[in-house]
N, C-alpha and C positions, 0 to 999 in steps of 0.2 A: 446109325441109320440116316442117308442122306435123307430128305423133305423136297419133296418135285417143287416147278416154282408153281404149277397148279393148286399142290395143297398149302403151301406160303400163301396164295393170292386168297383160298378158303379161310384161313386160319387169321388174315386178318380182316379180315370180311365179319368174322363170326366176333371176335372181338370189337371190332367197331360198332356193331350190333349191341353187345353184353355192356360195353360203355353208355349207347346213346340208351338206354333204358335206364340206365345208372341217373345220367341225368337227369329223364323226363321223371323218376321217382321224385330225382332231388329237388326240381322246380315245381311239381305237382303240388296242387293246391292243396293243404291240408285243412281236417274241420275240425273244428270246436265245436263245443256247446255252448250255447250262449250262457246257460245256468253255469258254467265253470267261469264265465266274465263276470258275469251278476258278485259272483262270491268273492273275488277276487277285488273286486271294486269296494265290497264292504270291509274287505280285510284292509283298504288302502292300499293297491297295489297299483301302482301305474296301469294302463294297458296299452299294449301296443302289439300290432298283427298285421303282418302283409303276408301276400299271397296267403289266405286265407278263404276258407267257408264257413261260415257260423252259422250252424246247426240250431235250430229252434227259434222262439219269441224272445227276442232282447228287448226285457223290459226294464229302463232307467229306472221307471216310477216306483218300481217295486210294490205293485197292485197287490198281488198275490198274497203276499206278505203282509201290509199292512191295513188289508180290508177286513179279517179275520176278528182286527182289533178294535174298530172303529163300532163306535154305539149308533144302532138304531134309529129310524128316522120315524117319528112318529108324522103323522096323518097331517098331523098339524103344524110341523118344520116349513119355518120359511126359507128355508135357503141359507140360511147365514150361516160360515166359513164350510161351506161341503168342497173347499180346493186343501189337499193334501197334496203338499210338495218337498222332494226331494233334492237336498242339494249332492251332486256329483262333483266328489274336492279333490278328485285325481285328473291328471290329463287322460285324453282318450285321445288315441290314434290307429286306426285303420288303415292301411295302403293297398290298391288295387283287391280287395276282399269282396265275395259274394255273400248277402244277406238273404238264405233260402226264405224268413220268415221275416213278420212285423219289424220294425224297427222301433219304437214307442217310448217317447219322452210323453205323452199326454195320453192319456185317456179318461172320458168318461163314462164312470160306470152306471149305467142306466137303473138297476135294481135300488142300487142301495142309494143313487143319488149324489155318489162321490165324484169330483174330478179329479183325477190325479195328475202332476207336473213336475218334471224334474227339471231342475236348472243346471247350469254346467261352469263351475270355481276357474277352471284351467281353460287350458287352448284342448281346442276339441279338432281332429284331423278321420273326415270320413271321404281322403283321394284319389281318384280313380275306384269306386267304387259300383257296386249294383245291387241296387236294393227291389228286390224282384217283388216284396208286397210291399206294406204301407209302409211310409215314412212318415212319423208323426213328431213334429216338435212344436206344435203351439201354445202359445204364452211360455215358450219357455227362454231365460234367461242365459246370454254367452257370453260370462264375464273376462273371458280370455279369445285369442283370435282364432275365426272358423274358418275351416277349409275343406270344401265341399267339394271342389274344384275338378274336374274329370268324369263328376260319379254320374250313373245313368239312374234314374226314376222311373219304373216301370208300371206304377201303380197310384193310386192317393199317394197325394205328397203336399201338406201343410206346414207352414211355419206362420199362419197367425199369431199377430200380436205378439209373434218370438221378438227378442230385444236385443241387439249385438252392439257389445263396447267398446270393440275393437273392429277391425277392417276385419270382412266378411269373405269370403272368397267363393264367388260361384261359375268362376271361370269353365267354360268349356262342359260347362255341365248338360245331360238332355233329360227331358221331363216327357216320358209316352200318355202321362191322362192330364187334368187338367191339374195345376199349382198354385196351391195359395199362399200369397204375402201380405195379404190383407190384412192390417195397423202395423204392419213389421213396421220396427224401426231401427236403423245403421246410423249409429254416432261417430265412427271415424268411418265411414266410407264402403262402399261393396263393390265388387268385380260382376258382374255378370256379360263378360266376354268371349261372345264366340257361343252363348248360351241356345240353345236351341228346348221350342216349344210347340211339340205337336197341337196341340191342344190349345186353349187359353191362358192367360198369365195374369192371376189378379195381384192385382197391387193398391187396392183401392184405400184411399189413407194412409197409405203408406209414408212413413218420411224420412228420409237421408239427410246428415250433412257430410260435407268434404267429397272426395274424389267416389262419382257412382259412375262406372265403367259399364256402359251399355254399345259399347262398339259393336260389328258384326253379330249383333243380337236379331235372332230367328224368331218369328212368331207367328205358328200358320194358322190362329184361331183368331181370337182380338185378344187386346190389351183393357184391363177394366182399370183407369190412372183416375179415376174421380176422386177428386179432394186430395189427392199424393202432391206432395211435396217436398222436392231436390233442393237443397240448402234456400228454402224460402220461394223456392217459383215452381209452378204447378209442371206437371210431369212435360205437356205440349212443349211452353216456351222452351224448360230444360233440352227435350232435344233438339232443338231449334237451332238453341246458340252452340247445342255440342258438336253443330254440323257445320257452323260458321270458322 
């Protein structure tokens, strides 16, 4: 049976169809559960995830888990060690992934009077990313290099008194509320080029050595740079001579 070149011209029509779906399956963003990372992290298993959606609270600290365990605060506790921290000794890496929920290296739990902090052993990679609620990493430690670099912040986003040992990368990053880096501290150096800041950008205390890339940095709110310090000179002079 001949085939007209009408139903030819149908016939790959309908197939170039039946293809391009094939692919938008195959590039279509898949989701996780963040509970299937959690566990995966305690078994020691690397992680790594691009094009990605992670389904639920990614929580480092593993709150859930070990508040259960923890004794009692009687009336009369002063405070002393209520910070439970978590070391994370695998690498993590994300590529272009959506965060539907929390992102949580810190939390404080109000009731029981816990802090919880997870620090991070490896190179940690959260690039081109969208963290659509909080991003929470304060006080927490980056003993390997961070790369932040692309991802969008839609919500609370702290990294207080976070620590990085290695060069930090916040290239290109945007931040929709306001961002805190207030006591951060960058021992080999940070990118924030090309950064963009709806909102405010503290950095109050903040101190840097070696290379702190603030080129084409955006900021449509102010800058809170009191008492911040770029390899020993206060944040002003710093951009001063970076523009000389």
């Amino acid at each position: 049976m001949e085939i007209s070149a009408s139903q030819s011209t149908k016939i790959r029509i309908a197939m170039l169809v039946l293809f391009s779906m094939f692919l938008l399956r195959a590039f279509a963003q898949k989701q996780v559960q963040a509970s299937q990372i959690m566990e995966d992290i305690r078994e020691g298993k690397s992680i790594s995830y691009s094009n990605a959606t992670i389904i639920g609270e990614l929580d480092f600290t593993y709150m859930a888990e070990k508040l259960p365990e923890l004794p009692r605060k009687s009336k009369w506790w002063n405070g002393d060690g209520n910070t439970v921290e978590e070391s994370i000794d695998v690498s993590i890496s994300f590529v272009n992934c959506v965060f539907e929920d929390d992102v949580l290296a810190y939390i404080h739990e109000d009731q029981s009077g816990y802090t919880f902090v997870a620090d991070f052993d490896r190179e940690v990679t959260f690039s081109n990313c969208e963290f659509q609620r909080k991003a929470m990493f304060k006080y927490s430690d980056f003993d390997g290099r961070a790369d932040f670099s692309g991802s969008k912040f839609q919500r609370e986003t702290t990294f207080k008194y976070a620590e990085f040992d290695e060069m930090a990368d916040f290239s290109n990053t945007y931040f929709d509320d306001d961002a805190t880096f207030k006591y951060a501290q960058f021992d080999e150096g940070a990118s924030f080029n090309a950064a963009i800041f709806e909102e405010s950008w503290n950095i109050k205390y903040l101190k840097a050595r070696g290379d702190f890339d603030i080129s084409n940095l955006k900021v449509n709110d102010d800058i809170d740079a009191k008492y911040t310090k770029i390899n020993g000179q206060s944040f002003t002079k710093y951009m001063l001579d970076s523009d000389n």
